[in-house]
Every structure is written in structure tokens, then in C-alpha cells.
C-alpha positions as a Markdown table, in Angstrom:
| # | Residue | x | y | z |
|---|---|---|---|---|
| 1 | Unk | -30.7 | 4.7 | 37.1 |
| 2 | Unk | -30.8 | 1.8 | 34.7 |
| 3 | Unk | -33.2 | 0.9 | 32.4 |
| 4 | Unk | -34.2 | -2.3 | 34.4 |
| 5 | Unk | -34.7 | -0.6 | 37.5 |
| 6 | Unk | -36.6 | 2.1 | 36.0 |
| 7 | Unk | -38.7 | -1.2 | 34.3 |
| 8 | Unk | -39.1 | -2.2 | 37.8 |
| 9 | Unk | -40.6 | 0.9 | 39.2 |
| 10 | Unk | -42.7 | 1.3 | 36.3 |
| 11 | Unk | -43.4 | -2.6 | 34.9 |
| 12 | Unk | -46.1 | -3.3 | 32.0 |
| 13 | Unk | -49.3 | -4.2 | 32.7 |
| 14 | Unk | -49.8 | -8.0 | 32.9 |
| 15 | Unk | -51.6 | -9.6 | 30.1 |
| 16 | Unk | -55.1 | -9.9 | 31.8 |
| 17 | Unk | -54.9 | -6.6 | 32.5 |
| 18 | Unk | -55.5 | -5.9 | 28.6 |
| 19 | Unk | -56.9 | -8.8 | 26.9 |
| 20 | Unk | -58.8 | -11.8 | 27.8 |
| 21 | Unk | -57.0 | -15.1 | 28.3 |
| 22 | Unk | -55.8 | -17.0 | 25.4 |
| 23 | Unk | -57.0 | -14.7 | 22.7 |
| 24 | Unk | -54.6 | -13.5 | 19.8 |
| 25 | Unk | -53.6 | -10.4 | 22.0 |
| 26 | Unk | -53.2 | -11.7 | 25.2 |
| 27 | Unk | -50.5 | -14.5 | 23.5 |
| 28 | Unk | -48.8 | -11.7 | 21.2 |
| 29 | Unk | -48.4 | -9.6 | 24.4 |
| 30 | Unk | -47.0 | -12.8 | 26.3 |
| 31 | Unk | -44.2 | -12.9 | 23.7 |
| 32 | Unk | -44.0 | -9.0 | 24.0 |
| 33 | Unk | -43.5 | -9.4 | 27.9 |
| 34 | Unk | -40.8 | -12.3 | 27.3 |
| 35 | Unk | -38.4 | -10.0 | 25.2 |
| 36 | Unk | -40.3 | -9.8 | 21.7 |
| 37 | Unk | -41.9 | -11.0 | 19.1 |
| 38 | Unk | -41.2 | -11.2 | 15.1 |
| 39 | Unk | -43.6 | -10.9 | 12.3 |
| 40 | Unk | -43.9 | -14.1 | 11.7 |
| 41 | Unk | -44.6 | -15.1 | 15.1 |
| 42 | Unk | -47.3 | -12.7 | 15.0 |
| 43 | Unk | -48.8 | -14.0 | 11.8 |
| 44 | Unk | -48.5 | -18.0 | 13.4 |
| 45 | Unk | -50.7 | -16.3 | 16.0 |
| 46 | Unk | -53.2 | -14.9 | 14.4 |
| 47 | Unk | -53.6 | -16.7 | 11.0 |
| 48 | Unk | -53.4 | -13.2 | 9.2 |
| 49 | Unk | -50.7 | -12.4 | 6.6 |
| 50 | Unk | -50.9 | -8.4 | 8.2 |
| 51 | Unk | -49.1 | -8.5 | 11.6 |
| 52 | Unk | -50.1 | -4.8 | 12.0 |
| 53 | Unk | -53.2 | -4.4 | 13.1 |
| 54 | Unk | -52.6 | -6.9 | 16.0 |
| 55 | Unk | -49.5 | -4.3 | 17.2 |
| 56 | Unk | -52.0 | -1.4 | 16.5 |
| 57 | Unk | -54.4 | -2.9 | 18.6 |
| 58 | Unk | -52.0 | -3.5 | 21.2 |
| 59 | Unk | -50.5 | -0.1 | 21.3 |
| 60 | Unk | -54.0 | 1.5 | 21.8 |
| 61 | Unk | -54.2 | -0.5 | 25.1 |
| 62 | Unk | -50.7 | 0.3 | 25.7 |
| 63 | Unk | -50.2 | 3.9 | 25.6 |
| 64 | Unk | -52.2 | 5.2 | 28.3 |
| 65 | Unk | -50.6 | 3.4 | 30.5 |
| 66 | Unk | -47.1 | 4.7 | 29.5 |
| 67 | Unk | -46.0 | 2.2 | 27.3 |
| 68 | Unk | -45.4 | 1.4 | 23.4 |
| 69 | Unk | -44.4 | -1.6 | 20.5 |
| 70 | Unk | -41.2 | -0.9 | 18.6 |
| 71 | Unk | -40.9 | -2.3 | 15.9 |
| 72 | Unk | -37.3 | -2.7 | 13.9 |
| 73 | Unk | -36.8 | -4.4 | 10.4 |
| 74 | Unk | -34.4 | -7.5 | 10.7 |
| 75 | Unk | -34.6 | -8.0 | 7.1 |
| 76 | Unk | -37.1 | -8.0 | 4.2 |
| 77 | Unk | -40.4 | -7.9 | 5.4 |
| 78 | Unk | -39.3 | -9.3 | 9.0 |
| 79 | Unk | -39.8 | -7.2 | 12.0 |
| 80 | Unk | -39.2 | -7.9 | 15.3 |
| 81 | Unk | -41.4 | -6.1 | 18.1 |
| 82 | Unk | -40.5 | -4.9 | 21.3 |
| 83 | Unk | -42.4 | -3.5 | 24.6 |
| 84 | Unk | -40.8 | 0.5 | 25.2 |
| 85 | Unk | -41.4 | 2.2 | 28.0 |
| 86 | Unk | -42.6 | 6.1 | 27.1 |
| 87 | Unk | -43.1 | 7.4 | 30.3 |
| 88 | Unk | -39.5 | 9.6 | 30.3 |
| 89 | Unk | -39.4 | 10.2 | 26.8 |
């Protein structure tokens, strides 16, 4: 099975599912649920020059429902974010 049919069966929660609408969370986890989100994106957000605890707080809400952020350097400090499903792992 590929991994967008197994995203299918087993999609991420929708954003009002986890956060309340239009606060820093729910719009991080918009741009989560549209492919990712970098760093600096997160920091334009939220005002903060620490994009961490925003993922932190996201991947509390996230994990028991089976998923997780993955995050991978692009270069320097830059990271980009990424929703991954941990169900199968």
C-alpha cells in the first residue's frame, strides 16, 4: 500500500480538532496539513524567535492520535517541519 492511501485510511486530525480557530497552533498546523512549514514561518506566526515550543506543543496533541512533526535542517538554523504518521512504525 502507498503511503497516501495509508494517509487516507488514517488522515490527521483537522485543525479544530486540536486548537481553537485562528490561534498560533491552529495556523502552524494549517501549514503542517498543507505539506509543511519552515522555522521562519513558524516564528512570522507566533512573534517568538524559538519555533520549538510551538512544534512541542503540537506534538503533545499529536501523538495520541498516532501522529508526529519531523523536523529536518535545510541549512543553518532553518528547519522545515513535516506532519508523520507513527501509527506503523
Amino acid at each position: 500500500m502507498s503511503e497516501q492511501q495509508e494517509l487516507n485510511l488514517n488522515p490527521p486530525p483537522k485543525p479544530g480538532e486540536l486548537f481553537k480557530h485562528g490561534t498560533q497552533l491552529y495556523q502552524i498546523y494549517e501549514k503542517l496539513l498543507s505539506g509543511g512549514i519552515t522555522s521562519p514561518e513558524i516564528r512570522n506566526i507566533s512573534g517568538s524567535l524559538s519555533h520549538t515550543r510551538r512544534i512541542s506543543d503540537i506534538r503533545t496533541k499529536l501523538h495520541p492520535r498516532g501522529w508526529d512533526v519531523e523536523s529536518k535542517r535545510l541549512h543553518g538554523n532553518v528547519f522545515i517541519n513535516k506532519l508523520k504518521d507513527i501509527r506503523n512504525n
